[in-house]
LODRENPA-158021 format. One record per residue (C-alpha): residue in three letters; y, z, x. Coordinates in steps of 0.02 Angstrom, whole numbers, padded with zeros to 5 digits, always signed. Each point is the difference from the previous one (the first is absolute). Example, Ala and Ser with C-alpha at 12.3 -4.5 7.8 and 13.67 -1.06 7.14 Angstrom:
REM residues 2
ala-00225+00390+00615
ser+00172-00033+00069
END
This chain:
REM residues 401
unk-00490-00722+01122
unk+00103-00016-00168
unk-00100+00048-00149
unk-00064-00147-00113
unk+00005+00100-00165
unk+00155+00129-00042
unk+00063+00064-00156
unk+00171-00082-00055
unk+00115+00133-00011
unk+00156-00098-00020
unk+00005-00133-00157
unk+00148-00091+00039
unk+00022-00121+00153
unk+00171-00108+00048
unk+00137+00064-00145
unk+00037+00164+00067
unk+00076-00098+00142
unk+00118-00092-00118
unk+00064+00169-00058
unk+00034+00066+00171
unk+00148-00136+00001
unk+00067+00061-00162
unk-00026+00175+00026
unk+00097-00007+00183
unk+00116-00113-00106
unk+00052+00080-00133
unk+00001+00148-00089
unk-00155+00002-00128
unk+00013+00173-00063
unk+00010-00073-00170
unk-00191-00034+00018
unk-00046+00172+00007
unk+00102+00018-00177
unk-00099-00131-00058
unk-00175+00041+00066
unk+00028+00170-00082
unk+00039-00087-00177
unk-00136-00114+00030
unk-00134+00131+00042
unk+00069+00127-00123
unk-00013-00161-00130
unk-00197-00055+00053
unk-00059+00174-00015
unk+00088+00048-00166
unk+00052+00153+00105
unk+00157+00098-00027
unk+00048-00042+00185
unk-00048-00034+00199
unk+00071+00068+00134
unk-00050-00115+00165
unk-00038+00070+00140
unk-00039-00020+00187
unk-00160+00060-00023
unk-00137+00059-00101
unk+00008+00171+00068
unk+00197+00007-00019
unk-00038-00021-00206
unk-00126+00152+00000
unk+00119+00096+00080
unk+00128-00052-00113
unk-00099+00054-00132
unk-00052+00190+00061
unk+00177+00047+00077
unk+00087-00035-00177
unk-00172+00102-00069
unk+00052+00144+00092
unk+00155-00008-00049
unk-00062+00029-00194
unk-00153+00111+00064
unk+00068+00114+00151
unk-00144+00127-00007
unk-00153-00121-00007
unk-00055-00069+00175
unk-00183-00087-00022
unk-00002-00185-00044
unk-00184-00055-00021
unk-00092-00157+00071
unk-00179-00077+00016
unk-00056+00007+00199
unk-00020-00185+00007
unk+00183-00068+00021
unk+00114-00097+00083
unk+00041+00155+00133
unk+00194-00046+00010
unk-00012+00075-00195
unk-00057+00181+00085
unk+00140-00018+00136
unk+00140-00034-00144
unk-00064+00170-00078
unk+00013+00101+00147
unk+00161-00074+00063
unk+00081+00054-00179
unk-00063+00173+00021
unk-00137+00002-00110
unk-00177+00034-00004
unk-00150-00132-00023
unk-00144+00053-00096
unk-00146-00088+00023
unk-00105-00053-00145
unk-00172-00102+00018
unk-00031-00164-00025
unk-00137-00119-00098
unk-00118-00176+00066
unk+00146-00109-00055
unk+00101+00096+00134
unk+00117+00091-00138
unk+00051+00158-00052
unk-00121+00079-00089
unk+00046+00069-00181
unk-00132+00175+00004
unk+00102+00057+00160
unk+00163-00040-00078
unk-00027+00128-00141
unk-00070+00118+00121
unk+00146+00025+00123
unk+00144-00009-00104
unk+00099+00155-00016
unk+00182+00065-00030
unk+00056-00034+00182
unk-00022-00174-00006
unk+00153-00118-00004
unk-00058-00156-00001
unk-00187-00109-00010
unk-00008-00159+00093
unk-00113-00125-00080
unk-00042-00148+00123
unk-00070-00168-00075
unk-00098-00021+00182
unk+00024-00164+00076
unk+00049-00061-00191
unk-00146+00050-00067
unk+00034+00086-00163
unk-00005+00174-00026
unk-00058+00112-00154
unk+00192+00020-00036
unk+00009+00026-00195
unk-00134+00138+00038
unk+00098+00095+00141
unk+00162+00017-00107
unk-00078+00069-00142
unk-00059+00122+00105
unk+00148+00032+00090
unk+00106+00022-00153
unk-00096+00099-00100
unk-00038+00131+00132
unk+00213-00002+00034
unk+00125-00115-00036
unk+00112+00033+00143
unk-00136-00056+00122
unk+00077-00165+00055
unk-00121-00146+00029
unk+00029-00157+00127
unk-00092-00153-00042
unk-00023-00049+00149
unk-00001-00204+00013
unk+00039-00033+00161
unk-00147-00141+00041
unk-00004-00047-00183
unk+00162-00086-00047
unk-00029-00115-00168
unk-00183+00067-00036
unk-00003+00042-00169
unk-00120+00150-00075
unk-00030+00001-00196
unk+00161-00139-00015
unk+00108+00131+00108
unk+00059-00039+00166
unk-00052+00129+00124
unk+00106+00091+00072
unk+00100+00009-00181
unk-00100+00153-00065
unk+00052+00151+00096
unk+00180+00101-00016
unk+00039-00110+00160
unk-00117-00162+00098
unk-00003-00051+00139
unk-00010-00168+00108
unk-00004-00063+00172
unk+00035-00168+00071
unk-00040+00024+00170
unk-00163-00098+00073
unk-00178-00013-00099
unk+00097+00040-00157
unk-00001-00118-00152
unk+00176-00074+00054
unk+00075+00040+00193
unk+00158+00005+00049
unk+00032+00061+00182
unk-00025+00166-00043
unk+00076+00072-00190
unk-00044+00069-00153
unk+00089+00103-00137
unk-00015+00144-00127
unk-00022-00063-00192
unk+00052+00119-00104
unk-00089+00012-00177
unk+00069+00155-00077
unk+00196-00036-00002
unk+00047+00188-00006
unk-00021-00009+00178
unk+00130-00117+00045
unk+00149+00085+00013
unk-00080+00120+00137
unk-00112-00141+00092
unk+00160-00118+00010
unk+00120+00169+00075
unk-00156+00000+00149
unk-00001-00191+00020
unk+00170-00040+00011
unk-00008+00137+00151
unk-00109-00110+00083
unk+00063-00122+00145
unk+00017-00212-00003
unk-00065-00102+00134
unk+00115-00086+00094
unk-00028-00173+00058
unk-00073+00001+00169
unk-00103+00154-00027
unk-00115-00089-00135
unk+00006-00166+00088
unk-00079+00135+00144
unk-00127+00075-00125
unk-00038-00192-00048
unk-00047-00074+00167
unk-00126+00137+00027
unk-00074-00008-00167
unk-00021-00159+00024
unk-00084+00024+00184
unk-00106+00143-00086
unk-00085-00056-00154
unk+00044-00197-00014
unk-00061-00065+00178
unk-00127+00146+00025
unk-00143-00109+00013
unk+00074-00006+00162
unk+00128+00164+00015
unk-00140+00132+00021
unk-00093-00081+00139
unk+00169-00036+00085
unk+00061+00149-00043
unk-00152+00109+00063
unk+00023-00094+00157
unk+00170+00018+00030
unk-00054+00203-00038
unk-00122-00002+00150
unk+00107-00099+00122
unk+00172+00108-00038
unk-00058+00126-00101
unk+00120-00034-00154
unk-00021-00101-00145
unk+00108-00155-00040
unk+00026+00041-00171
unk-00002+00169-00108
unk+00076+00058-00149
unk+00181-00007+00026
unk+00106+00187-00018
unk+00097-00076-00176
unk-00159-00002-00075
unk-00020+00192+00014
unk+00170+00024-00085
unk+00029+00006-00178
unk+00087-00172-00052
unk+00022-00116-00134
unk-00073-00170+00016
unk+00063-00138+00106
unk+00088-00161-00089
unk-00133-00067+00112
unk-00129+00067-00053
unk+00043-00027-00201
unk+00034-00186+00029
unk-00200-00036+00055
unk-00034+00124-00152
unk+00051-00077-00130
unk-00047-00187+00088
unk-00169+00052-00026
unk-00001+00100-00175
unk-00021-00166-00105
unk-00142-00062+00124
unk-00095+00172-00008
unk-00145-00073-00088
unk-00006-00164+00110
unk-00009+00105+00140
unk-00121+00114-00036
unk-00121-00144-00085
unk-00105-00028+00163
unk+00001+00152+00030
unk-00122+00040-00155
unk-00103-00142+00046
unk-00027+00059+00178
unk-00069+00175-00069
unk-00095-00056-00120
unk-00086-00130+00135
unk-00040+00181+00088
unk-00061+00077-00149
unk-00136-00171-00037
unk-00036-00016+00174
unk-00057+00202+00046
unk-00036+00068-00173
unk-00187-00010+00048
unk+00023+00103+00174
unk-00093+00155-00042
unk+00104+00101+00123
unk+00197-00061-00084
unk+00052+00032-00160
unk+00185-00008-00071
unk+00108+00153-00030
unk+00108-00099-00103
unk-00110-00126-00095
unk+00142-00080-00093
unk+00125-00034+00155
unk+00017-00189-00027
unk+00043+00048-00181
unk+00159+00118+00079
unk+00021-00115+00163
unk+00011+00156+00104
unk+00072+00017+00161
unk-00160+00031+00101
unk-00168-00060-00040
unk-00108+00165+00040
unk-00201+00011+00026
unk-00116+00147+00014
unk-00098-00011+00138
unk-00141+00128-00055
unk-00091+00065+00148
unk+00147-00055+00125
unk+00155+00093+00038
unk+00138+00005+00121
unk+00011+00176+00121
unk+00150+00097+00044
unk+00010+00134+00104
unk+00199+00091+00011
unk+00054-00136-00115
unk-00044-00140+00103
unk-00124-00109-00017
unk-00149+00006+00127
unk-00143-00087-00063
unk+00042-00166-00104
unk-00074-00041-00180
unk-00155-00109+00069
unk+00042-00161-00128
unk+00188+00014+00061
unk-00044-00010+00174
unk-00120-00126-00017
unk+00125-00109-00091
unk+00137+00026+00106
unk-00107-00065+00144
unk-00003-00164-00105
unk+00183-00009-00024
unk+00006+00063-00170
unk+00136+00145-00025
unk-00083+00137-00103
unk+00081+00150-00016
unk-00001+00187-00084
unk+00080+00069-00136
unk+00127+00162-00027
unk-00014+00135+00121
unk+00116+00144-00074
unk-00109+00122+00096
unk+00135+00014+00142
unk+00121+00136-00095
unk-00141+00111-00072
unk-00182+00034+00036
unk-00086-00077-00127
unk-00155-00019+00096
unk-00113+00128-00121
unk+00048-00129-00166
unk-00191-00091-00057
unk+00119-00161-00007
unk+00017-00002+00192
unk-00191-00040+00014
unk+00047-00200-00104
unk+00166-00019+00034
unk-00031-00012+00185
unk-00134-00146-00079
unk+00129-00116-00043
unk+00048-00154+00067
unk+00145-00126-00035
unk-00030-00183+00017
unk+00099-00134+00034
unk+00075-00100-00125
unk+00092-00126+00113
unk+00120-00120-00095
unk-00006-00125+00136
unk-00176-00034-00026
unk-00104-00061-00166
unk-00121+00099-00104
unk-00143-00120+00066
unk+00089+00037+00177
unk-00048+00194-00035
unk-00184-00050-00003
unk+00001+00044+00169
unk+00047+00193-00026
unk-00137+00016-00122
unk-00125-00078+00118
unk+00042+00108+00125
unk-00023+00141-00125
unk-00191-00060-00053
unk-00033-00023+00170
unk+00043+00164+00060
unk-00115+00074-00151
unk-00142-00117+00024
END
């Protein structure tokens, strides 16, 4: 009934509980001063702003841009992204401007230089599930077609990957990072705004200080469900989609706080910066777990890798093209599944898809529809060994034998 094989989303396991005591305690809001040193101090950046979310940092970011830039309203993105990135735009009043994408799944540098133009505010530059992308490249374009162009390195699934000795997320006017589930370190829910070029301070830290603190019982709230949601769901989605046929309503959701613009949660900056100084530990079977998937289907004729050097980057999802194979959606749902996933979720092993940003624009007539609805995410479940994953990739040749 439960699946066998599920991607860890959640890297820590009994401390959080510890904190709950101290957090209902006592007042810990000198842990948000110091995750903001810390951060600020690990990234050489000229400060971080934390956060509820991910999407709270972007729009962060664009409100105090339109402050500078009234007149200019288009901020551009690649069509493959995390769609909570499009929502931020639109909720700020701004308009996203889609750019295409290449095999690794990232922007692509030829469309950049063909769709900038003097109304655009701001580029987003996602490193996609951690994966690296042609940074260096997009600013020099960026800056020498305008300066005031503002560009937002966005980080948010690669926290302490480093490109060319740089952190990511450290290159852009402003980064971004998330903490929430299948990031590089979670939190229950969180993330923040680094800020790289310190003339924005003054105007970034008049918006944040605007923004509202939790209060105790509200994120102890926003705990217990994330907790329901993304640490137990090996078991929460079958309950849950149970519980949604018998009464029609799901046990848990995204609480209401989360849609609000807040700074992070003593909480939430306690497991933070628990987990900072074991980052690589953490990650380390991770690698070894991908590149056990790369050995063991390398010679399928029908997969290849979009991003060959994931262990390298330990990204957040381990993606494969499934050439030939794609999943069907018809009004935005999904009526015909990938023929691999379904045949692996019959065997208890929790594939799943990738971004679907298609649900705010029609993006249907892009060439990049035709693979991206190819990919599939595998499992990399921490409470299992690589050998133990020998029986995904089984599954795998014996669905293309």
């Amino acid at each position: 009934m439960f699946p066998k094989f599920i991607s860890t989303t959640v890297y820590w396991d009994s401390e959080p509980w510890l904190y709950i005591f101290s957090f209902l305690l006592k007042n810990q809001e000198k842990k948000i001063n110091f995750l903001q040193k810390k951060i600020s101090h690990y990234l050489n950046s000229s400060g971080f702003l934390p956060t509820n979310t991910g999407s709270t940092a972007i729009k962060l970011a664009l409100k105090a841009f339109k402050q500078l830039f009234p007149p200019k309203k288009e901020v551009i993105l690649p069509i493959y992204i995390c769609p909570s990135v499009v929502k931020a735009i639109i909720q700020v009043g701004l308009l996203p401007k889609f750019i295409g994408i290449e095999r690794n799944l990232n922007l692509s540098i030829s469309d950049l230089k063909c769709n900038l133009n003097q109304n655009i505010l701001a580029v987003i530059i996602p490193h996609i599930y951690g994966y690296p992308a042609p940074i260096r490249e997009a600013i020099n374009i960026i800056k020498n077609y305008e300066k005031s162009i503002f560009m937002i390195d966005d980080a948010a699934s690669a926290f302490g990957i480093k490109k060319s000795k740089k952190f990511l997320g450290t290159f852009g006017d402003v980064g971004i990072i998330s903490f929430t589930q299948a990031k590089m370190l979670t939190s229950s829910w969180g993330g923040g705004l680094i800020v790289n070029n310190q003339l924005l301070l003054p105007i970034l830290n008049k918006i944040y200080e605007r923004f509202k603190k939790y209060k105790k019982m509200e994120k102890l709230k926003e705990f217990i469900n994330f907790f329901w949601l993304y640490k137990l769901r090996r078991y929460s989605e079958i309950i849950d989609w149970g519980f949604q046929k018998t009464f029609g309503k799901s046990l848990g959701c995204a609480p209401k706080t989360l849609k609000e613009e807040r700074k992070m949660s003593e909480l939430d900056a306690m497991i933070i910066l628990d987990q900072i100084s074991k980052i690589d530990l953490i990650h380390k079977k991770r690698q070894k777990i991908m590149s056990f998937y790369m050995k063991e289907l390398s010679r399928i004729p029908q997969i290849s890798f979009p991003q060959p050097n994931a262990p390298l980057y330990h990204v957040s999802r381990f993606c494969i093209l499934t050439n030939g194979f794609s999943v069907k959606r018809k009004n935005k749902k999904i009526f015909s599944h990938n023929p691999l996933v379904y045949f692996l979720r019959k065997r208890g092993i929790r594939a799943e898809y990738g971004y679907y940003p298609f649900n705010y624009f029609n993006l249907t007539k892009w060439e990049e529809i035709k693979w991206i609805e190819s990919l599939v995410v595998l499992p990399i479940d921490l409470t299992k060994t690589v050998e133990e994953h020998k029986f995904v990739t089984n599954n795998i040749k014996k669905f293309f034998s």
